[in-house]
DSSP file (Angstrom, degrees, kcal/mol; ACC not computed):
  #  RESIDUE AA STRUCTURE BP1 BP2  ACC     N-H-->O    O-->H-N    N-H-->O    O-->H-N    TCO  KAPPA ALPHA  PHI   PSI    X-CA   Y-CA   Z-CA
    1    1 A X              0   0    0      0, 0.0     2,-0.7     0, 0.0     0, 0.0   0.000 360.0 360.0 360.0 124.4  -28.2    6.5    5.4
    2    2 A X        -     0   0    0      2,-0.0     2,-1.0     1,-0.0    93,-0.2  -0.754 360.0-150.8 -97.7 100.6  -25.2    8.5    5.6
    3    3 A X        -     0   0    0     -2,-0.7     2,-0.7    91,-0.1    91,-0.1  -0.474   9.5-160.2 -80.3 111.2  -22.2    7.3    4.4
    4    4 A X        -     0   0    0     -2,-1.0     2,-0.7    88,-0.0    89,-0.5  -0.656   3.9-166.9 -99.4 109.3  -18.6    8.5    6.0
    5    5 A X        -     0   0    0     -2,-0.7     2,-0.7    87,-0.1    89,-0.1  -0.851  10.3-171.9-113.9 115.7  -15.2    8.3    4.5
    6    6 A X        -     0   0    0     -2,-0.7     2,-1.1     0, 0.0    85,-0.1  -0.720  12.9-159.4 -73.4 105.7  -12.1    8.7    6.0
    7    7 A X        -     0   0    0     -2,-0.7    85,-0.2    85,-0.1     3,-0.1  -0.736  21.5-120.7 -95.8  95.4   -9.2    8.8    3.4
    8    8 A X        -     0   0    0     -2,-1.1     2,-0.5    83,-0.5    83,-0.1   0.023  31.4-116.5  -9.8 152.3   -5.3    8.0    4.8
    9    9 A X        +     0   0    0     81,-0.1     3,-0.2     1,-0.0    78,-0.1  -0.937  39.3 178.8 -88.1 115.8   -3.0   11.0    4.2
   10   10 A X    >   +     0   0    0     -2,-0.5     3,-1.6     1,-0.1     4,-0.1   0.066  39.2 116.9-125.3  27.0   -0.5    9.6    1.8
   11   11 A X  T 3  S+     0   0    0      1,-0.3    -1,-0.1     2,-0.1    -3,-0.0   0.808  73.2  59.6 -61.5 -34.9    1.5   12.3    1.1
   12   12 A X  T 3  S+     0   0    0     -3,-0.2    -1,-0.3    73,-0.0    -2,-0.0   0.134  87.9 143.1 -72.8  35.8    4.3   10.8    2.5
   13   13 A X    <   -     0   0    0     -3,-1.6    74,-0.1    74,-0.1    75,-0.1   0.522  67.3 -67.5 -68.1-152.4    3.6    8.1   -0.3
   14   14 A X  S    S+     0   0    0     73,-0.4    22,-0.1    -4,-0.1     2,-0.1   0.923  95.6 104.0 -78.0 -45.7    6.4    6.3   -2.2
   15   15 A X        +     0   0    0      1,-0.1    -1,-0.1    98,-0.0     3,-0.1  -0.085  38.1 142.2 -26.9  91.0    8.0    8.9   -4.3
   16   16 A X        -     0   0    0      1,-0.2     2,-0.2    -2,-0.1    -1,-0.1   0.845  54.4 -11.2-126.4 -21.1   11.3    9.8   -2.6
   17   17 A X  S    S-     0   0    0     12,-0.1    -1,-0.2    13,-0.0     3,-0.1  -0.911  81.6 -65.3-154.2-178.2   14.1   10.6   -4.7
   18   18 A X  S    S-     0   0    0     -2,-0.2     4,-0.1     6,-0.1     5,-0.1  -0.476  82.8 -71.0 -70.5 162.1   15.7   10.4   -8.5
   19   19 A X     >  -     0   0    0      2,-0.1     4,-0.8    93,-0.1     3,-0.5  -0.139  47.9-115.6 -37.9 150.1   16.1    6.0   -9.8
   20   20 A X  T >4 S+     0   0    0     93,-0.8     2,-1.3     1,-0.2     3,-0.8   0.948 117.2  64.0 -61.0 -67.5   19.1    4.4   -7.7
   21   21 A X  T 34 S+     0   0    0     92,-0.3    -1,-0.2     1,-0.2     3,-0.1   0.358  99.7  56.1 -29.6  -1.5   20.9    4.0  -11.2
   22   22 A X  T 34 S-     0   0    0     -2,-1.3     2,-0.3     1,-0.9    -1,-0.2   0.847 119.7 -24.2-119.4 -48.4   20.9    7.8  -11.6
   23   23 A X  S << S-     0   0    0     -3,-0.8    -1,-0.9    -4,-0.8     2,-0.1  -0.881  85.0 -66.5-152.4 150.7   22.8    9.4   -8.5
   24   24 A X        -     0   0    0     -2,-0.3    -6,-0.1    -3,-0.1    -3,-0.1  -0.262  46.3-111.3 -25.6 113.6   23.4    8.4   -5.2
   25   25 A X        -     0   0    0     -2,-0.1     2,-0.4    -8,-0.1    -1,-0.1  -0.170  31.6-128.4 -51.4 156.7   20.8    7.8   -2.6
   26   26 A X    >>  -     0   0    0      1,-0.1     4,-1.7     0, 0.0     3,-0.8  -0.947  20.6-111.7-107.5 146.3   20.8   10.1    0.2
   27   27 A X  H 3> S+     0   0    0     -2,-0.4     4,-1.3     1,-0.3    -1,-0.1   0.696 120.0  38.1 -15.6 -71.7   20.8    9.1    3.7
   28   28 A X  H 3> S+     0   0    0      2,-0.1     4,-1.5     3,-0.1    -1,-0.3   0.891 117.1  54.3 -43.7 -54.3   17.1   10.4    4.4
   29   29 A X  H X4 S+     0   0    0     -3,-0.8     3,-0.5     2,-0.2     4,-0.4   0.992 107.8  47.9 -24.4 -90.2   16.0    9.2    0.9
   30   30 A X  H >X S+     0   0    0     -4,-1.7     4,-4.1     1,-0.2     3,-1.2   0.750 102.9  61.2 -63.4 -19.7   17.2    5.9    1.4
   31   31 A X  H 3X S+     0   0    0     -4,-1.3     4,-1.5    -5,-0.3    -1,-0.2   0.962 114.6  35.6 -29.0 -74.9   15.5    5.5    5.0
   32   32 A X  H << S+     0   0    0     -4,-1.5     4,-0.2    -3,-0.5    -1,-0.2   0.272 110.4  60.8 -85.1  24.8   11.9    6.0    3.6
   33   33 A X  H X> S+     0   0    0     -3,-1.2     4,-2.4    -4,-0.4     3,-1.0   0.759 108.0  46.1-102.5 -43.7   12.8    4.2    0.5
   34   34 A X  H 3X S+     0   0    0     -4,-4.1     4,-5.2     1,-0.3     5,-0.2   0.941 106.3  62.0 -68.4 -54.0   13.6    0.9    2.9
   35   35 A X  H 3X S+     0   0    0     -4,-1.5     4,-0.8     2,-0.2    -1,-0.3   0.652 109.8  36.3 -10.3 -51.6   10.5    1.5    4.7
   36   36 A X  H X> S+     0   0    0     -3,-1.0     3,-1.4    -4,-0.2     4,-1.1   0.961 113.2  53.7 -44.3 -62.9    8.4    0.9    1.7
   37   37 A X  H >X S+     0   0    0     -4,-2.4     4,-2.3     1,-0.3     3,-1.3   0.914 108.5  55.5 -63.9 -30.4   10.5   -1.6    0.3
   38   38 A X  H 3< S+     0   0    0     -4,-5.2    -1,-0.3    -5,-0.4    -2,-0.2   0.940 105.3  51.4 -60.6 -26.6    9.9   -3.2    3.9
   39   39 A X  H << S+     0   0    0     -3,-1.4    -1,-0.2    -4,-0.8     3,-0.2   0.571 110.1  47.5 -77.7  -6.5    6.2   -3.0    3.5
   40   40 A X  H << S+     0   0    0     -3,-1.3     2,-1.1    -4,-1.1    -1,-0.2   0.596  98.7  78.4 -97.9 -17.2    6.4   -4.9   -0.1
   41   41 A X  S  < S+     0   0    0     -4,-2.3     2,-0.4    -5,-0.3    -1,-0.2  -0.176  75.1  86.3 -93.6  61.0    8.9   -7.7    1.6
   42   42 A X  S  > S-     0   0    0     -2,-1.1     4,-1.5    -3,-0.2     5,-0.2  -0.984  73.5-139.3-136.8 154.6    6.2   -9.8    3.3
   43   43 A X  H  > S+     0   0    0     -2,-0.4     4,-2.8     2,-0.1    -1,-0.1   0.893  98.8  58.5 -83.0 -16.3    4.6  -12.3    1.8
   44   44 A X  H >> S+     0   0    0      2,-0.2     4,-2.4     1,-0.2     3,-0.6   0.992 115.7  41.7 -50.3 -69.0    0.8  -11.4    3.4
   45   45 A X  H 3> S+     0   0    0      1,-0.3     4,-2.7     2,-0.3     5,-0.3   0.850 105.7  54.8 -51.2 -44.5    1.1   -7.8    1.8
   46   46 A X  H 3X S+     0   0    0     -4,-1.5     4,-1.2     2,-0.2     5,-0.3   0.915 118.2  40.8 -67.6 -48.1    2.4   -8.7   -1.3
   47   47 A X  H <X S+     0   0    0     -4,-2.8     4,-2.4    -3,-0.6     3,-0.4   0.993 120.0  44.3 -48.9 -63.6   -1.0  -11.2   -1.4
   48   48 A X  H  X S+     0   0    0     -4,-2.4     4,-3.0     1,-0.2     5,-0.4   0.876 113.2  50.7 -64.2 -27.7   -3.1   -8.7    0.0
   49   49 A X  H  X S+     0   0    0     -4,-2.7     4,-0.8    -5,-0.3    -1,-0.2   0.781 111.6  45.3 -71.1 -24.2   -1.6   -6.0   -2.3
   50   50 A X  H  X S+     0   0    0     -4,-1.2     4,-3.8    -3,-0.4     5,-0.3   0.932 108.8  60.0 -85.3 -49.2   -2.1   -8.0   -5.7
   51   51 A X  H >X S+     0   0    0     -4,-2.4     4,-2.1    -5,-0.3     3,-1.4   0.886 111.9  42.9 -37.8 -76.8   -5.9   -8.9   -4.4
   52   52 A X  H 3< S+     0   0    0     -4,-3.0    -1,-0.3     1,-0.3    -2,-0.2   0.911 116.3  45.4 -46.4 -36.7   -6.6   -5.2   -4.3
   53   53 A X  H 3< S+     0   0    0     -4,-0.8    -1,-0.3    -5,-0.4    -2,-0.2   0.950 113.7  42.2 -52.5 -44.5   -5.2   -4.6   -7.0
   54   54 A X  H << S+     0   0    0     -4,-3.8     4,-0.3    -3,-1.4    -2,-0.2   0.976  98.9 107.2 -67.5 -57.4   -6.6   -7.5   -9.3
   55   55 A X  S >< S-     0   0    0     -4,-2.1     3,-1.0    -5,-0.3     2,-0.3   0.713  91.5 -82.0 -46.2 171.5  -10.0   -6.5   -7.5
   56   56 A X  G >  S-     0   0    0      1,-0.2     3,-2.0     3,-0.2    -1,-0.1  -0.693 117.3  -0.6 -73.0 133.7  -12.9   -4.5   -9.4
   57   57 A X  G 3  S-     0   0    0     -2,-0.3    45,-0.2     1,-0.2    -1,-0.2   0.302 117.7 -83.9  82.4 -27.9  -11.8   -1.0   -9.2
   58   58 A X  G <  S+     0   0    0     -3,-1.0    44,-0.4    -4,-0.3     2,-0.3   0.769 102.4  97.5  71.9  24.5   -8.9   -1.6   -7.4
   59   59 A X    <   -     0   0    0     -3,-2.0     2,-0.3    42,-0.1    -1,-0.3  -0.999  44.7-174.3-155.0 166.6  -10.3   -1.7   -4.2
   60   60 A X  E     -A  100   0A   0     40,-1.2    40,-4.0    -2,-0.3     2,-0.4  -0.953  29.1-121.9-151.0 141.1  -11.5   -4.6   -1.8
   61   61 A X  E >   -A   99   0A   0     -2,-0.3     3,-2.4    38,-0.3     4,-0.4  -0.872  28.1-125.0 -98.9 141.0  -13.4   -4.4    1.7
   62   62 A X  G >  S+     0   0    0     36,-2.4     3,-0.9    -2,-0.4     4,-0.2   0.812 110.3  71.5 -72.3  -7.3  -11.0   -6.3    4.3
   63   63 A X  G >  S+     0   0    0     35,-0.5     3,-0.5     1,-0.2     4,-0.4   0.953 104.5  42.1 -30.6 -54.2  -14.5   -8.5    4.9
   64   64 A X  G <  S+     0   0    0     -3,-2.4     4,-0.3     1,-0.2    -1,-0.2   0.400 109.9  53.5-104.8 -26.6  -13.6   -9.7    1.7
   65   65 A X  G <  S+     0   0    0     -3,-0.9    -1,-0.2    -4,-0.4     6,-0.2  -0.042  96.0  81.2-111.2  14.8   -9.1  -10.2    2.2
   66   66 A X  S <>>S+     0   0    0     -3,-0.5     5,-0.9    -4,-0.2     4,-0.7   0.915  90.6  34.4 -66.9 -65.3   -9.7  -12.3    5.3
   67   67 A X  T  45S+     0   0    0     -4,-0.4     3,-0.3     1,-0.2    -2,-0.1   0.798 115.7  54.1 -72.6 -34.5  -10.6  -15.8    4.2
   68   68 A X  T  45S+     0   0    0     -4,-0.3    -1,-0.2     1,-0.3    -3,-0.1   0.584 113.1  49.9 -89.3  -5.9   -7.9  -15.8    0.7
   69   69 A X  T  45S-     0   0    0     -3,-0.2    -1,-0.3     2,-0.2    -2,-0.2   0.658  99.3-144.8-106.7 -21.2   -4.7  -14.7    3.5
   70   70 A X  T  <5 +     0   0    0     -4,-0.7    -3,-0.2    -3,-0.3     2,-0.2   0.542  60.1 116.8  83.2 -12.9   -5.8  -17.3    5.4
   71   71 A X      < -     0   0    0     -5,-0.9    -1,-0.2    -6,-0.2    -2,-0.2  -0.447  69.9 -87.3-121.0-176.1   -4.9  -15.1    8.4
   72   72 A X     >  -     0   0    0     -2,-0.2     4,-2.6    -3,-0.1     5,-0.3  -0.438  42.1-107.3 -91.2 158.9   -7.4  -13.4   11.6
   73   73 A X  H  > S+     0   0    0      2,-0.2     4,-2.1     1,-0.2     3,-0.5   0.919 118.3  53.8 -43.9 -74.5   -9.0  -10.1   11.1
   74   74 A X  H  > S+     0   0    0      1,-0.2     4,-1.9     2,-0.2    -1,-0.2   0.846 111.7  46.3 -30.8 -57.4   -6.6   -8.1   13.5
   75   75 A X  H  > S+     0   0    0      2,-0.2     4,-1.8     1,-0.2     5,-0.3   0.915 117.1  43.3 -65.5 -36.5   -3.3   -9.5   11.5
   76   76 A X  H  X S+     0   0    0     -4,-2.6     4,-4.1    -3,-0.5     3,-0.5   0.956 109.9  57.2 -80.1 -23.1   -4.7   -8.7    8.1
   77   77 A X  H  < S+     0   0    0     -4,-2.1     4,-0.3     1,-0.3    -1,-0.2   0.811 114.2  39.2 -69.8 -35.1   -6.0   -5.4    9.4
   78   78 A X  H  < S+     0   0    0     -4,-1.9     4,-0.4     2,-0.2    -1,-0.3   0.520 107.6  57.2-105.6  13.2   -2.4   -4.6   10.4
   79   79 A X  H  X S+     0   0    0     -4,-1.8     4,-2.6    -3,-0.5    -2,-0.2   0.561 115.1  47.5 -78.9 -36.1   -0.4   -6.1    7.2
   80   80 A X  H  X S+     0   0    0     -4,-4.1     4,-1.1    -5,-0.3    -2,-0.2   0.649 105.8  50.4-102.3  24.2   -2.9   -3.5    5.4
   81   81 A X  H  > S+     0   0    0     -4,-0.3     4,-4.0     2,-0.2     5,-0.2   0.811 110.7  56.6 -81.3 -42.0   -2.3   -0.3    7.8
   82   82 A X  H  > S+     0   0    0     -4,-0.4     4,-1.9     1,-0.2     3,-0.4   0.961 111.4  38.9 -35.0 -74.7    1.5   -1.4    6.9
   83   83 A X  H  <>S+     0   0    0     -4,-2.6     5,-1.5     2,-0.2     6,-1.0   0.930 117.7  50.9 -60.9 -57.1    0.6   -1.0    2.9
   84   84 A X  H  <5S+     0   0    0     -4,-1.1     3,-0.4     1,-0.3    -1,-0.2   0.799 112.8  43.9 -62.0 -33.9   -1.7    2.2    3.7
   85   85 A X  H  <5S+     0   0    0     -4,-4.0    -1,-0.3    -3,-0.4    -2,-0.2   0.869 112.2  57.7 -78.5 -34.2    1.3    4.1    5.9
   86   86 A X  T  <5S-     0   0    0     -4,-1.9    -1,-0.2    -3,-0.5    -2,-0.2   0.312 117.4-118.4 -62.1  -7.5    3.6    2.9    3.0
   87   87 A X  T   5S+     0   0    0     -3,-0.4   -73,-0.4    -4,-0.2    -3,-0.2   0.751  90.3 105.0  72.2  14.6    1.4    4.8    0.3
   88   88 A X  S   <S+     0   0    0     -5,-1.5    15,-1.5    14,-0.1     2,-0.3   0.552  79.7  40.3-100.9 -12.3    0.4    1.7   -1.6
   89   89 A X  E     -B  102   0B   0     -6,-1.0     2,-0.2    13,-0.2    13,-0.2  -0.809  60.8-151.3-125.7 172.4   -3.4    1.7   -0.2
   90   90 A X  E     -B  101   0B   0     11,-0.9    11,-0.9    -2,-0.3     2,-0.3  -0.695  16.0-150.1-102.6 150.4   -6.1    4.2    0.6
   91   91 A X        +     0   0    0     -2,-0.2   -83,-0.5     9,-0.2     2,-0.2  -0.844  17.6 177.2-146.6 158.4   -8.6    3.2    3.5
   92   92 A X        -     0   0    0      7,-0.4     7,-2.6    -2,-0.3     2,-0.4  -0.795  19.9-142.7 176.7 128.3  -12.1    4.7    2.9
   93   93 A X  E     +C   98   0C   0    -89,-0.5     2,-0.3     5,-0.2     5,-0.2  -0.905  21.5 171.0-107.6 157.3  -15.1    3.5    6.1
   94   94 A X  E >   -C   97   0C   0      3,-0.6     3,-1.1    -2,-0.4     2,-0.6  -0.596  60.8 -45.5-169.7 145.2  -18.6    2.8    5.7
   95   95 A X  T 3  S-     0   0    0     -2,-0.3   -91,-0.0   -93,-0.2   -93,-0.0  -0.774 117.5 -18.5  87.9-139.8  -20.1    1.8    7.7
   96   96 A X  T 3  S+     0   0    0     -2,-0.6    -1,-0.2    -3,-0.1     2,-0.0   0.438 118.1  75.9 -55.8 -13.8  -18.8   -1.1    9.6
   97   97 A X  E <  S-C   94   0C   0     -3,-1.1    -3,-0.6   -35,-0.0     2,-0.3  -0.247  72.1-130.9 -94.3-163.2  -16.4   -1.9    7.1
   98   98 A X  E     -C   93   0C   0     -5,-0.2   -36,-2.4    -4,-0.1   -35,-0.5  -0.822  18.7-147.4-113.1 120.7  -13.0   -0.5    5.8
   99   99 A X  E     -A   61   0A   0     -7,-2.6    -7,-0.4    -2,-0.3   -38,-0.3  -0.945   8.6-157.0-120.2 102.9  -12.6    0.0    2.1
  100  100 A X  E     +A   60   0A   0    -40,-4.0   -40,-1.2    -2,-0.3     2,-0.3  -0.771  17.7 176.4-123.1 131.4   -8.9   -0.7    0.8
  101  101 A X  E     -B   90   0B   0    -11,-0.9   -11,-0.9    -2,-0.2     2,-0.5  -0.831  31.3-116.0-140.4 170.0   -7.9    1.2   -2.9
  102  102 A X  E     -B   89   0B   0    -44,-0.4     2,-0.3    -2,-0.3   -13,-0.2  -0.946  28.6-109.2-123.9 135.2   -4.9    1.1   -4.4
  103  103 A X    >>  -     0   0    0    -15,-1.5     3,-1.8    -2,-0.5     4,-0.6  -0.478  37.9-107.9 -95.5 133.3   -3.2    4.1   -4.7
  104  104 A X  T 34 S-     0   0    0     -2,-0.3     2,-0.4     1,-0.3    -1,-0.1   0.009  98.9  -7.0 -66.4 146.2   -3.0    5.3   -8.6
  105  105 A X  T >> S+     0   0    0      1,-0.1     4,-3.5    -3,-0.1     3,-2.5   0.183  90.9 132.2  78.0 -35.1    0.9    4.7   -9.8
  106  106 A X  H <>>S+     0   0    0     -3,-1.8     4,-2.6    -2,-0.4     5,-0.6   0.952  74.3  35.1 -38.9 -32.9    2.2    3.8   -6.4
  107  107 A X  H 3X5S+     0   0    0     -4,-0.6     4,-0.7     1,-0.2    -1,-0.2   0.774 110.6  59.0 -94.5   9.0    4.2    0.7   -7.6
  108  108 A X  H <>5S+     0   0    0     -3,-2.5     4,-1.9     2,-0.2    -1,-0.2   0.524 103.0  53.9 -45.1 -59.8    5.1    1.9  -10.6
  109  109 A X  H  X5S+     0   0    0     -4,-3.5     4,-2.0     2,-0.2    -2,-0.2   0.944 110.9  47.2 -58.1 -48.2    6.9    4.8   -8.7
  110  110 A X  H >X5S+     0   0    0     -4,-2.6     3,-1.2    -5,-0.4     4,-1.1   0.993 110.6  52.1 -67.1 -48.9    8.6    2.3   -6.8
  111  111 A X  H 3X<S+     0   0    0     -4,-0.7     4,-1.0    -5,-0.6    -1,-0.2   0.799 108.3  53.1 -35.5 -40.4    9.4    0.4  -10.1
  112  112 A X  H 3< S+     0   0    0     -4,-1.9    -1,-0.3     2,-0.2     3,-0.2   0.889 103.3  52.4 -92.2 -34.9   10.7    3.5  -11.4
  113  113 A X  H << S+     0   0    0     -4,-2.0   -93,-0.8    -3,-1.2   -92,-0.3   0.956 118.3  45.9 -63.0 -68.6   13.2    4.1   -8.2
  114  114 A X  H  < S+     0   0    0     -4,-1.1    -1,-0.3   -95,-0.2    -2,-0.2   0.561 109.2  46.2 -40.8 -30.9   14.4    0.4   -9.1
  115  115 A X  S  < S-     0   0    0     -4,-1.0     2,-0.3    -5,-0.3   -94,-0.1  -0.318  85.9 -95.2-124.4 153.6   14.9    0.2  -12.6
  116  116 A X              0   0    0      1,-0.2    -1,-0.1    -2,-0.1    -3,-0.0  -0.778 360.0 360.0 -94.9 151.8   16.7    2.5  -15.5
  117  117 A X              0   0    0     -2,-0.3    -1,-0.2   -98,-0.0    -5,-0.0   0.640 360.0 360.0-102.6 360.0   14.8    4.7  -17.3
């Protein structure tokens, strides 16, 4: 059996400028900063994001993030493309399935943006 993984690109991950507290955002900066933060303001993501997290590993197949959101395959499948384009997940296939990881530091980075150091 051959197993095939496709890994998201996440280079455009969360890391975008120095903490808010520190200098002024810039204009570009704060664009991709609200983009994130938009993918942390729902409450589906914010569920799906702690599941992976909590999970063994840190990573969950979305078989498995259906039934605890409560919500259809399709919707959870595009609350966690949301989180993946945002740099908080990794997507990994095999097989039929999709493999969700949490990407090491991301919220932390965002944490960092917020917060003084």
């Amino acid at each position: 059996m051959v197993t095939r993984l496709e890994v998201t690109d996440v280079s455009s991950a969360v890391a975008c400028c120095a903490p808010l507290v520190r200098e002024p955002i810039g204009q570009t900066d704060a664009e991709q900063l609200a983009v994130t933060l938009k993918a942390l303001a729902d409450p589906a993501r914010l569920r799906l994001l702690s599941i992976v997290a909590s999970s063994e590993d840190q990573e969950a197949c979305v078989c498995d993030l259906i039934d605890p959101i409560g919500l259809s395959q399709p919707t959870v499948s595009h609350h966690l493309k949301v989180l993946t384009e945002a740099g908080f997940l990794t997507r990994s296939k095999r097989g039929t399935w999709a493999y969700y990881r949490l990407v090491p530091d991301a919220l932390q980075q965002v944490s960092g943006l917020l917060v003084s150091a």
